[in-house]
C-alpha positions as CSV (number, residue, x, y, z in Angstrom):
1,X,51.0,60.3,96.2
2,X,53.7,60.1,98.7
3,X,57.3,59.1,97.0
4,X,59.2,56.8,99.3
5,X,62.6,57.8,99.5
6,X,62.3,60.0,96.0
7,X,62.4,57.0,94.4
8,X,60.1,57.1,91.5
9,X,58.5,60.2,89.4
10,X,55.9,60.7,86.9
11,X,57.2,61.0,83.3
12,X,55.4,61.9,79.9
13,X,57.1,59.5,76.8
14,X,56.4,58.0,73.5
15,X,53.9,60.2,71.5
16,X,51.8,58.5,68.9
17,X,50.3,59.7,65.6
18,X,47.6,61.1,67.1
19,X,50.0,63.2,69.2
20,X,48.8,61.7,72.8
21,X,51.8,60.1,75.0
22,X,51.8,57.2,77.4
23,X,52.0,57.9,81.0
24,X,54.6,56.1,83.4
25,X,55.7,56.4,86.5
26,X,60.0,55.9,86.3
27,X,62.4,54.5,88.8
28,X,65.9,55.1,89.3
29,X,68.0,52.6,91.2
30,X,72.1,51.7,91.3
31,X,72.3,53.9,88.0
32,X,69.7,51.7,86.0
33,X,65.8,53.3,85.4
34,X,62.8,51.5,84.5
35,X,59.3,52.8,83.3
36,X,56.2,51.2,84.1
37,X,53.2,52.3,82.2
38,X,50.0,53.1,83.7
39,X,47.5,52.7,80.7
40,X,46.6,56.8,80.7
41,X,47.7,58.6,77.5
42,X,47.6,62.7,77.4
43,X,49.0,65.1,74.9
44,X,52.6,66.2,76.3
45,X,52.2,70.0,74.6
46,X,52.1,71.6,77.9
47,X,54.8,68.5,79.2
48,X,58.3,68.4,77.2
49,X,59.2,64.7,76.7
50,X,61.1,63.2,79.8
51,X,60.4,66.0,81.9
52,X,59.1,64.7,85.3
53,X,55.4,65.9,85.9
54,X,53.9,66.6,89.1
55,X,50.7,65.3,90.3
56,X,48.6,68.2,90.7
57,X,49.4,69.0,87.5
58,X,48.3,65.9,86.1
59,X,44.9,66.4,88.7
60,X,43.9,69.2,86.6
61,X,44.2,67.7,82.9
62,X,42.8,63.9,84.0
63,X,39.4,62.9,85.2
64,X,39.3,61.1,88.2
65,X,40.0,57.3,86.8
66,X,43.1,58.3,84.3
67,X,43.8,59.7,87.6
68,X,43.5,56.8,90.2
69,X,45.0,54.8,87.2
70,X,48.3,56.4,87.4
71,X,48.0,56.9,91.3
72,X,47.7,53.2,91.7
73,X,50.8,51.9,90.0
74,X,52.8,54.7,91.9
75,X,51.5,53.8,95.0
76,X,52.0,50.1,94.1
77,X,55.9,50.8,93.2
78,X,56.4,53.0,96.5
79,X,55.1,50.7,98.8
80,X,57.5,47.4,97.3
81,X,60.5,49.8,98.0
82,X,59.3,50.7,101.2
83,X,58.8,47.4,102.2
84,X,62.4,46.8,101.5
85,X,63.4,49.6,103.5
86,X,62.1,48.1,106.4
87,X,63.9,44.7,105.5
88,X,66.4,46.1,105.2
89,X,66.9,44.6,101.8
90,X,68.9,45.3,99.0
91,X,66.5,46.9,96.6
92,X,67.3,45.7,93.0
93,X,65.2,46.5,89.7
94,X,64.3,43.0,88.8
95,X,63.3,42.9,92.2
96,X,61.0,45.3,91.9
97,X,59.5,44.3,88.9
98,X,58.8,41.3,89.9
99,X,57.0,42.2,93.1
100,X,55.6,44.5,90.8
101,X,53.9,41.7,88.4
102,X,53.0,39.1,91.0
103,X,53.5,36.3,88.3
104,X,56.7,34.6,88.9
105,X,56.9,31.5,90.4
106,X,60.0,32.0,92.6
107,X,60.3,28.4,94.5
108,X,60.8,29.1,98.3
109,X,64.1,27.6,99.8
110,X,65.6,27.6,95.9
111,X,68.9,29.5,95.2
112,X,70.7,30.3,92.5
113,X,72.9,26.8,92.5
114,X,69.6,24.6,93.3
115,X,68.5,26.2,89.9
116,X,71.8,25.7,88.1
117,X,71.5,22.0,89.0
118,X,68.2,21.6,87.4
119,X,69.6,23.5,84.8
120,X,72.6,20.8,84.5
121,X,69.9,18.1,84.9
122,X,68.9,19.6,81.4
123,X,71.4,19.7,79.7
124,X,72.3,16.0,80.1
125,X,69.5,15.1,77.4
126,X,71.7,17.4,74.8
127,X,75.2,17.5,73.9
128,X,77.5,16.2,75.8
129,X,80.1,18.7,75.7
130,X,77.8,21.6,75.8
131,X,76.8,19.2,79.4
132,X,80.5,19.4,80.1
133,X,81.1,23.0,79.9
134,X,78.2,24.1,82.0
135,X,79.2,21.7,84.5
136,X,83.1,23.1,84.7
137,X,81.1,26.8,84.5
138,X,78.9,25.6,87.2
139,X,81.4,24.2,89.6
140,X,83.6,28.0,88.9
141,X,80.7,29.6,89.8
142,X,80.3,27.9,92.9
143,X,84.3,28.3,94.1
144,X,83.5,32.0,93.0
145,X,80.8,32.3,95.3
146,X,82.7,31.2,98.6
147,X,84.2,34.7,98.6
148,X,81.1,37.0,97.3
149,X,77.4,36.4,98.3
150,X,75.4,34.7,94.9
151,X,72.2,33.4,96.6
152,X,69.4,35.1,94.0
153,X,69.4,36.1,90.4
154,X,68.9,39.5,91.4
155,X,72.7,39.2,93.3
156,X,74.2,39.1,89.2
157,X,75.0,42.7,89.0
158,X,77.7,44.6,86.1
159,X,79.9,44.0,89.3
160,X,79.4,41.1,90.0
161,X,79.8,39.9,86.2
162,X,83.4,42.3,85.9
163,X,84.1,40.5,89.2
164,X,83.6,37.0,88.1
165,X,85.3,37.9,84.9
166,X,88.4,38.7,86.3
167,X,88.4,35.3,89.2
168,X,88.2,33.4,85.8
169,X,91.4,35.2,84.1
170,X,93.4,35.0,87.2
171,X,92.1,30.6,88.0
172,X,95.3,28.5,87.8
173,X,95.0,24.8,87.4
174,X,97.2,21.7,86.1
175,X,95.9,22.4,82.4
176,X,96.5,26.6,82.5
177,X,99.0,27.1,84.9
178,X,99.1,30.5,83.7
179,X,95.5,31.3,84.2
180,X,92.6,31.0,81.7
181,X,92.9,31.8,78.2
182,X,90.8,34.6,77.1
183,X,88.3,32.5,74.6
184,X,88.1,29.6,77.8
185,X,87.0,32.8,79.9
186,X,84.4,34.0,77.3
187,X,83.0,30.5,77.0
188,X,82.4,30.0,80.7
189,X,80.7,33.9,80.8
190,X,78.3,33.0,77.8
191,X,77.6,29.7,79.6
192,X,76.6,31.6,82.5
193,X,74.4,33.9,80.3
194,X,72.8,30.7,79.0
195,X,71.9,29.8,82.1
196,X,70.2,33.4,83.3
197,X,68.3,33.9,80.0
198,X,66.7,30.0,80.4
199,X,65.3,31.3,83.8
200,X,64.8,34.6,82.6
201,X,62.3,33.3,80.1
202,X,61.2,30.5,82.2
203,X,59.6,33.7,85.0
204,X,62.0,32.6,87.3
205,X,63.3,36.2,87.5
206,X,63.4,40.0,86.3
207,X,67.2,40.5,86.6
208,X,67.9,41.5,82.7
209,X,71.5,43.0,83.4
210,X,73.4,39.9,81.6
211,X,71.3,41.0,78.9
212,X,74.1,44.3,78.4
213,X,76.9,43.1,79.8
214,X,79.3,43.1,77.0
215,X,82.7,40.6,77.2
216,X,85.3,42.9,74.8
217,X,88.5,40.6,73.9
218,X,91.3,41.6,72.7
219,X,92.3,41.5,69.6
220,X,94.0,39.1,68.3
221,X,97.9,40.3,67.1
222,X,98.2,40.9,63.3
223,X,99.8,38.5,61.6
224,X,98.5,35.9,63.8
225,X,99.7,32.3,62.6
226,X,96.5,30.3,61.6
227,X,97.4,26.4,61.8
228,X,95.9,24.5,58.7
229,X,97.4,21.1,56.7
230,X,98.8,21.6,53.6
231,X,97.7,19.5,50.8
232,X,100.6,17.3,50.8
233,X,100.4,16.7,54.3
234,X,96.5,16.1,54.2
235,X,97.8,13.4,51.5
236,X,100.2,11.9,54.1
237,X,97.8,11.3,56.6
238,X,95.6,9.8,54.0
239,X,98.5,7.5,53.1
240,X,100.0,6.5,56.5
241,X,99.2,2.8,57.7
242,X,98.2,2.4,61.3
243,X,98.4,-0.5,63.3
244,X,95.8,0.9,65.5
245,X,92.3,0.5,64.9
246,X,91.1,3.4,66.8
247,X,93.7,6.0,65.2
248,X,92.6,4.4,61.8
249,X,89.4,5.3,62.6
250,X,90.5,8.6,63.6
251,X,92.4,9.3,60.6
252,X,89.3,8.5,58.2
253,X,87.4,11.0,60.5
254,X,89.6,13.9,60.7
255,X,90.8,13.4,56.6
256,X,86.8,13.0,55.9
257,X,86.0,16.3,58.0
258,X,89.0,17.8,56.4
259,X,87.1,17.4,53.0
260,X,83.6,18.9,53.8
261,X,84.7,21.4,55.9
262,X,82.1,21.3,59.0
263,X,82.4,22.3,63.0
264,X,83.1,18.8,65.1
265,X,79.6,19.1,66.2
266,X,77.6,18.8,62.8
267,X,80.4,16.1,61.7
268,X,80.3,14.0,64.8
269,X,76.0,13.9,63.8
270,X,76.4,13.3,60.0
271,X,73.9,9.5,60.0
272,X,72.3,8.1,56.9
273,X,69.3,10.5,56.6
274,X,71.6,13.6,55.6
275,X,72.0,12.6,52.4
276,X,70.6,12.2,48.8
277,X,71.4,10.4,46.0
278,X,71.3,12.4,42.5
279,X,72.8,10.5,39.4
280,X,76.1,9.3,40.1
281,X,76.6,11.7,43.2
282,X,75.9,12.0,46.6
283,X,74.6,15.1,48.3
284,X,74.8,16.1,52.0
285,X,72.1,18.3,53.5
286,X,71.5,19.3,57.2
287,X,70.9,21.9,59.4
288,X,73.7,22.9,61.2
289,X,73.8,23.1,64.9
290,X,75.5,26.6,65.9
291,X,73.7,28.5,63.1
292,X,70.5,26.8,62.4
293,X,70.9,27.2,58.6
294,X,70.8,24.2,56.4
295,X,73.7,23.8,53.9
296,X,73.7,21.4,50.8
297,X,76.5,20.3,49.1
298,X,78.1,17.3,46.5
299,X,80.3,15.2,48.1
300,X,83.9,15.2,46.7
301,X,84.5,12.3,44.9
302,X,87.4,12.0,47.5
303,X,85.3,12.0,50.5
304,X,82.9,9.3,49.2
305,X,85.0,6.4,50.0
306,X,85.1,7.5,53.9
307,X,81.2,8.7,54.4
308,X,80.4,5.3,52.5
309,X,82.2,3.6,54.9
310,X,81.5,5.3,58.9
311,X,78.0,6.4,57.6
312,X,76.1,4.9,55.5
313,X,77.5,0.8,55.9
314,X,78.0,1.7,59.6
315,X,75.7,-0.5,62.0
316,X,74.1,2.3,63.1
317,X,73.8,4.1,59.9
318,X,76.0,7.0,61.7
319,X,79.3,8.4,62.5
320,X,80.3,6.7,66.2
321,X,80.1,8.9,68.5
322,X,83.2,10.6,70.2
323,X,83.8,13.5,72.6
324,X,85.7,16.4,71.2
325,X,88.1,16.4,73.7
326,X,88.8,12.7,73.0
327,X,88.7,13.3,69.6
328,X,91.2,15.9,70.1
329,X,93.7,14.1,72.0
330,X,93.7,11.1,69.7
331,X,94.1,13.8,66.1
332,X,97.9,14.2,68.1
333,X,98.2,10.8,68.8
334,X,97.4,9.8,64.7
335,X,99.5,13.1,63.5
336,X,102.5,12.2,65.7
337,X,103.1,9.0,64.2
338,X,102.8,11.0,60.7
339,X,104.8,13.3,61.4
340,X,107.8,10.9,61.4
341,X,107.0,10.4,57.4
342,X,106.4,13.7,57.3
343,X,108.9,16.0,58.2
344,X,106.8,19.3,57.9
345,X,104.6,18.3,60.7
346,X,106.9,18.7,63.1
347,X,108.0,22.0,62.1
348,X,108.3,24.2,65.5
349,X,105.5,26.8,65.9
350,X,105.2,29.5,68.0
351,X,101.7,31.3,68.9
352,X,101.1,34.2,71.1
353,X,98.8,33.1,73.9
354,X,96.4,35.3,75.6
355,X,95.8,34.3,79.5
356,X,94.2,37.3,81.5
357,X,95.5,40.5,80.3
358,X,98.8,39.0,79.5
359,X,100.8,37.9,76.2
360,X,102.7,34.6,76.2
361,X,104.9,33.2,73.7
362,X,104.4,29.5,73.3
363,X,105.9,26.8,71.1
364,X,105.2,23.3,70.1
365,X,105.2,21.4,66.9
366,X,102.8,22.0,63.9
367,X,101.2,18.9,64.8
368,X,100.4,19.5,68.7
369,X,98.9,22.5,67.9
370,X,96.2,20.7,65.1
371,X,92.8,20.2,66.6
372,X,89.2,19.1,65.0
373,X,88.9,22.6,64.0
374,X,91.9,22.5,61.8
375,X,89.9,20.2,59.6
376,X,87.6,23.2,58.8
377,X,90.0,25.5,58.5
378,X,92.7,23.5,56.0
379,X,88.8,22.7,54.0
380,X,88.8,27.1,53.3
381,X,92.5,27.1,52.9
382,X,92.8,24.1,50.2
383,X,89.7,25.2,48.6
384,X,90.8,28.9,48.2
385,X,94.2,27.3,47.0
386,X,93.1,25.3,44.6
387,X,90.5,28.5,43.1
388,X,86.9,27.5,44.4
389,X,84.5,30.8,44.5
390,X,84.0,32.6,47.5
391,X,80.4,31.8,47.4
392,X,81.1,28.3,47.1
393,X,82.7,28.1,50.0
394,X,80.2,30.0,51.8
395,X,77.6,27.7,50.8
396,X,79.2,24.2,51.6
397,X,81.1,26.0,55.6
398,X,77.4,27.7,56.5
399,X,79.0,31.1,56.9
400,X,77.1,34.0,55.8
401,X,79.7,36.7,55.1
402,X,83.3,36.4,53.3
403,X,85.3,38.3,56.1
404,X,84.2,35.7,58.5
405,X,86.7,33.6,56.4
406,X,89.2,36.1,57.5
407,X,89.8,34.4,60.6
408,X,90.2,30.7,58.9
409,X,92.9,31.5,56.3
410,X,96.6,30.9,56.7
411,X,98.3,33.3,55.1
412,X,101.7,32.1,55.6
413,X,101.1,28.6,54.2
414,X,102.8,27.7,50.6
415,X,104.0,31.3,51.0
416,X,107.1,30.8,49.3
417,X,105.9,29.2,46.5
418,X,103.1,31.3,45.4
419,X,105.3,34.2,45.7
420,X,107.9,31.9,43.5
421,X,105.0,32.1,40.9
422,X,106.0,35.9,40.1
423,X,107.4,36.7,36.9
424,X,109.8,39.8,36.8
């Protein structure tokens, strides 16, 4: 068995109960190794595990089909990467294993962005936003690749991924003039790893590296100022009378989210078929998007008013729909004329930044900084304040651990007056 350019080897692995251990023949390539099995078992006793084996060693202990077995897959690998050779091809493992199986259905004339279309094409039947990051991801990807050569999957290599990683980081525009925060960076790289794993499963390619490469952040600075609405100000919101329709509407949905604590993407879905009526009380129960896990919970007596009114006596029998960045812009617009009645809102904060691998101080006012999520997280902080169990909590928010909460709670909120609470 001739070994093109030493590239593959014969190694024993795996022993079973009955002490017999597959055979494979092993490549190394770029640092990374795959096996392939050949179907032949043998007891390793005279073969330590891993150690390479040579062929007329294996001659002697296999009759002549285990034999041609594990010739033929050798023979099979060393001709793919001597084919390449001759190319004058980059060889690549998912390459390889895809020659190697014969069953992928690799359209001629398709690259990588021909796929991502189709991908995008997809996504347009889901949620919108989810449409509208993977079109921004997309269209980075695309700048990215003017300067470094993306034309097949098997072109996404740990470099590649390191090297796209840090384009994001240092990519200026009129919304991060200082580059990309480093969450905005992580969503665009998971979007991206979407997108591999859909063809990945779809046998549109081998390439499995985007699989391990790992996106480290880092960590956040302690002490880090979580924004939430206290309950006086969640009362002032509830109280304030807009002239404006829309930011009416707007205030019922943010005060409404506020009280049953879920993401913008399970709220923006609540519709009349996610909830039960049981005595006097209504109960909400879905599954919720991110995490697949249903939760079930009463609804406060508080929020009733509200669902009653933009669920269940809407036309539609649901929430309207609204983008999250829309939704988001208009929360600032509502709080802004609040925050004249209430003084607090417009309290100056400052938050440390992360953009690239750089700190940055800015600040704004309390109520620039509140966002849909800030519904969810002043829903932990009042409940937590006014003594609801941990479990509770858990159970109506859909997390499954209490340190998650960690990341939710405002430590510095009524700070002075719970600490006023200590008798000496």
């Amino acid at each position: 068995m001739k070994n093109h350019l030493k590239s593959s080897h014969i190694v024993i692995k795996n022993a079973d109960n009955q002490g017999k251990a597959a055979i494979y023949v092993e490549i190394s390539i770029s640092g990374q190794q795959k096996r392939f099995p050949t179907g032949v078992k043998i007891k390793p006793s005279n073969y330590p595990t891993k150690t390479h084996v040579k062929a007329n060693d294996l001659r002697k202990v296999l009759n002549s089909e285990e034999y041609a077995k594990v010739a033929h897959v050798e023979s099979k690998i060393d001709t793919i990467i001597a084919e390449w050779v001759i190319k004058q091809e980059p060889i690549s493992m998912g390459g390889i294993q895809r020659e190697y199986d014969g069953n992928f259905a690799i359209d001629k004339g398709k690259n990588v962005f021909d796929y991502y279309k189709d991908f995008l094409e997809l996504k347009k039947h889901g949620n919108h936003n989810t449409y509208l990051t993977h079109s921004r991801t997309y269209a980075l990807l695309f700048e990215f690749a003017k300067r470094n050569r993306i034309d097949t999957f098997d072109d996404f290599t740990t470099t590649l991924f390191h090297k796209f990683r840090f384009f994001l980081e240092k990519h200026c525009s009129d919304k991060n003039p200082n580059g990309m925060a480093q969450s905005t960076v992580k969503s665009r790289m998971e979007k991206l790893r979407e997108f591999l794993s859909y063809y990945f499963v779809e046998k549109k390619h081998t390439n499995t590296i985007f699989t391990t490469y790992k996106f480290r952040t880092s960590k956040p600075p302690k002490g880090k100022f979580i924004v939430t609405l206290t309950l006086n100000e969640l009362r002032a919101v509830r109280a304030y009378k807009f002239k404006d329709k829309r930011l009416d509407r707007i205030r019922d949905y943010f005060v409404l989210q506020s009280m049953i604590g879920q993401r913008y993407v399970d709220f923006i879905r609540l519709n009349s078929t996610m909830y039960y009526v049981k005595g006097d009380k209504y109960y909400l129960c879905f599954l919720q998007q991110k995490t697949e896990k249903e939760v079930e919970f009463p609804l406060h007596q508080e929020a009733y008013e509200y669902f009653i009114k933009h669920v269940v006596n809407s036309p539609s029998g649901k929430i309207r729909s609204i983008t999250n960045s829309k939704y988001n812009h208009y929360v600032k617009d509502m709080l802004e004329l609040v925050a004249e009645e209430c003084p607090s809102l417009k309290e100056q904060i400052t938050k440390t930044l992360i953009v690239g691998t750089n700190k940055i101080p800015v600040t704004k006012f309390k109520y620039q900084w509140i966002t849909t999520h800030t519904a969810r997280r002043t829903f932990i902080n009042l409940a937590l304040e006014a003594g609801v169990p941990v479990k509770t909590i858990l159970s109506t928010t859909g997390h499954s651990k209490s340190d998650i909460l960690d990341v939710y709670i405002n430590n510095m909120q009524n700070q002075e007056e719970f600490l006023s609470r200590i008798k000496y």
